[in-house]
C-alpha positions in Angstrom: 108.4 102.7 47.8 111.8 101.2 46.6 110.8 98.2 44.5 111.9 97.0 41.2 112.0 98.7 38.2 109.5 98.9 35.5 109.3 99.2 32.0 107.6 102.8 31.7 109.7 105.4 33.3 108.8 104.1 36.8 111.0 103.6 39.5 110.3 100.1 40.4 111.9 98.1 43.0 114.3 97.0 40.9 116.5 99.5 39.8 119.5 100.3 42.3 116.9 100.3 44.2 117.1 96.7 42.7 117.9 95.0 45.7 115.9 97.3 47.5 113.4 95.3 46.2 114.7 92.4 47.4 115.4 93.5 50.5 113.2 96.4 51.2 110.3 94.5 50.0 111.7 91.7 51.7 112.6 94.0 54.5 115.2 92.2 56.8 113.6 92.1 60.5 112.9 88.8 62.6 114.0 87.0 66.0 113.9 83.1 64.9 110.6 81.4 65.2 109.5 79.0 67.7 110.0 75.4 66.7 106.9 74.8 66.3 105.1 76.6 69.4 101.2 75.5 69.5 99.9 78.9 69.6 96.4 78.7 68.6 95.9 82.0 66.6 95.0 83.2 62.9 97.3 84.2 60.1 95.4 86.1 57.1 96.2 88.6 54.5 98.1 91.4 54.4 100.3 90.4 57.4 104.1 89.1 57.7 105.5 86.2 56.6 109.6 85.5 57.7 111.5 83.5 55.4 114.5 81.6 56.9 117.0 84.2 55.5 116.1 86.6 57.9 113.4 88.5 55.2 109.9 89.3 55.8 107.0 89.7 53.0 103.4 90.3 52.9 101.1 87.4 52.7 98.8 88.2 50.3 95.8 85.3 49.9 95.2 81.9 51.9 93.8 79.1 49.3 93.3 75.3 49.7 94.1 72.8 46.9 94.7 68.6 46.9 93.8 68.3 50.6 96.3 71.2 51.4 96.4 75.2 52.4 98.7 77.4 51.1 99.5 81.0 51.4 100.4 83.6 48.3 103.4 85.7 47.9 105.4 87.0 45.3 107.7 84.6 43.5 110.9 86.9 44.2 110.3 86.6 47.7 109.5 82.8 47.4 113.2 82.6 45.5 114.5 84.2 48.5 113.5 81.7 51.6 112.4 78.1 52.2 110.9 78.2 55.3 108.4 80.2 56.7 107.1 81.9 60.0 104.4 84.4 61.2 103.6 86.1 64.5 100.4 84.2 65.2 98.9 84.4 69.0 101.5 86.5 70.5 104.5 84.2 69.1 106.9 83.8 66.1 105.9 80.3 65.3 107.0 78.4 61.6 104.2 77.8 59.9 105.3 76.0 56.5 107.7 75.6 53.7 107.7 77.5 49.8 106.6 74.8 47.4 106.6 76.4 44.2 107.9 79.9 42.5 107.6 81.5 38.9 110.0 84.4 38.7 110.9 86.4 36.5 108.4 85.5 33.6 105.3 85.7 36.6 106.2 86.9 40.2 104.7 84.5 42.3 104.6 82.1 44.6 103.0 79.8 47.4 103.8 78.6 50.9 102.5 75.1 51.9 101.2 75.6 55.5 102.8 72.7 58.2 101.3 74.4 61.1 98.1 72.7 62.0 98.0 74.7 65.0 97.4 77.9 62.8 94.2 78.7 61.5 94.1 80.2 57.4 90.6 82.0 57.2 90.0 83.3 53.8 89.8 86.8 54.6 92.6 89.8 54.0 93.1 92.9 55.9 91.3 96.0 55.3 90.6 99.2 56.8 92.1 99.9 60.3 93.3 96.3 60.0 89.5 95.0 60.1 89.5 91.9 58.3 87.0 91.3 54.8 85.9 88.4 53.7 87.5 87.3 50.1 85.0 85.4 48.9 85.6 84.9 45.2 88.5 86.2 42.1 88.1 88.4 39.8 90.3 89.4 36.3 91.5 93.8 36.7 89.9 96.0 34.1 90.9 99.7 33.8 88.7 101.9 35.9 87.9 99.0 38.6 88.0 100.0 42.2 90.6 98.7 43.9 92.2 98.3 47.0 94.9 97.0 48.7 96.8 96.2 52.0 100.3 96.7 53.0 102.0 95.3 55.7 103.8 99.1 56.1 101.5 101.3 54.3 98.1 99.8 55.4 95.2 100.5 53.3 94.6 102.2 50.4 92.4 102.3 47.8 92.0 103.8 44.3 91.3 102.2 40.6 93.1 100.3 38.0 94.6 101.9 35.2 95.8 99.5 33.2 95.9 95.9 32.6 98.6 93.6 30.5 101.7 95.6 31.7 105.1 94.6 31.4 107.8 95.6 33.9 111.4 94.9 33.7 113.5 93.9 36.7 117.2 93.6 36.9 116.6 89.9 37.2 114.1 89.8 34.0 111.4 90.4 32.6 107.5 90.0 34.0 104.7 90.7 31.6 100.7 90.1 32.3 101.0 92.5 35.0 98.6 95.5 35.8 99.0 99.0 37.6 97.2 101.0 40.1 97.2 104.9 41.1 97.1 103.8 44.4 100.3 104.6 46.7 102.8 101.8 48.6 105.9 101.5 50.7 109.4 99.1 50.6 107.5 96.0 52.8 104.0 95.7 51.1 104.9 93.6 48.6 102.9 90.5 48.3 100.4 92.1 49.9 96.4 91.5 49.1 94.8 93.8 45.9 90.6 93.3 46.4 87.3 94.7 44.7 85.1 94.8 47.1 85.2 91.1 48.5 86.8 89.8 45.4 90.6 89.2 45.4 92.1 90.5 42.2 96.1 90.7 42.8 99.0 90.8 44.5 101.2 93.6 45.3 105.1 92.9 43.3 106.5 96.5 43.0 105.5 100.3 42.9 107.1 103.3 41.9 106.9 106.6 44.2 105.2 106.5 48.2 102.6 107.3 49.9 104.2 110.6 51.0 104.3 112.0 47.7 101.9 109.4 45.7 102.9 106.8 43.3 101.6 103.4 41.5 101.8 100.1 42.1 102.2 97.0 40.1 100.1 94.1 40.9 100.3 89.9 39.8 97.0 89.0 38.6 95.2 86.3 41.4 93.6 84.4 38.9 96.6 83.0 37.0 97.9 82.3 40.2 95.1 80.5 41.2 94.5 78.2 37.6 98.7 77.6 37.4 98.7 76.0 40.6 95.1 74.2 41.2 94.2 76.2 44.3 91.2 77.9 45.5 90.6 80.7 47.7 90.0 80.1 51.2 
């Protein structure tokens, strides 16, 4: 998958491929959205999210914090859009607005849903698309099983193989990072990492494909969760 690039002699999104992270990961795609069409549907993780530039990214976990539910994606692809829409109940309908970003540094970010209309369950895609139930967060250790979901890959799963990592991207520096042996594609970033029913990251960048294998970098949940005040769904 074209992401950024990383510190070890990995290919990450970033390198020429630079903006291929920013706009393969982003992937451009995306009639405009509804206004604000009431279609009564679900929107979990490990499906699209269209940013008012004309991007997409992968949602990666729903949470709820001060009386409010948000979604989490990466901070590069928060940078990139302020407004945000999903294909919930047969529609493209907006369902809320980026209301805070770390990147580089951290790569993250979260969306404040608007969209009442919507429903956030805390679950994530998994195999064949079947949801699971997140139902707690959990720090990565090396030799954890792992998998994730991407919004052009689907599922995989494999283990961690390291924890701490630092990547470098043309726009800087992220450190705090861990890696995976498991394979992704230009399009899954952002997309949910999970132990078992326990979130653990977020995809950011990869190096490689699932053609002819690869790793993947991942934004620990937990930081995520403790810098903004939120709780999974």
């Amino acid at each position: 998958m074209s992401r950024r690039r990383t510190a070890p002699p990995l290919r990450t999104f970033a390198t020429a491929a630079a903006l291929a992270l920013l706009g393969a990961l982003l992937t451009v795609l995306a009639p405009p959205a509804s206004a604000q069409a009431a279609a009564a549907g679900e929107l979990r993780g490990g499906e699209a999210l269209y940013n008012s530039g004309g991007y997409s990214c992968t949602l990666g976990f729903n949470a709820v914090g001060s009386g409010a539910t948000y979604g989490i994606i990466p901070g590069h692809c928060a940078d990139v859009g302020s407004s945000w829409s999903a294909d919930v109940g047969g529609s493209r309908v907006n369902v809320g607005t980026t209301s805070g970003s770390s990147f580089p540094g951290n790569d993250y970010g979260v969306v404040r849903y608007t969209n009442t209309s919507v429903s956030y369950p805390g679950e994530v895609k998994g195999s064949g698309g079947a949801p699971v139930d997140i139902t707690g967060a959990v720090d990565p250790s090396p030799g954890m099983a792992l998998c994730h979901y991407g919004r052009v890959s689907g599922y995989h799963c494999g283990t961690v193989q390291a924890v701490n990592v630092t990547v470098n991207f043309p726009e800087g520096v992220v450190s705090g990072l861990f890696r995976s042996n498991i394979c992704s594609e230009p399009g899954d970033n952002g997309g949910p990492a999970f132990s078992g029913g326990k979130a653990v990251g977020i995809i950011i960048g990869s190096t490689g494909n699932c053609s002819t294998g690869g790793v993947t970098y991942y934004q620990p949940i937990k930081e995520i969760l403790a810098v903004y005040g939120l709780t999974l769904s």
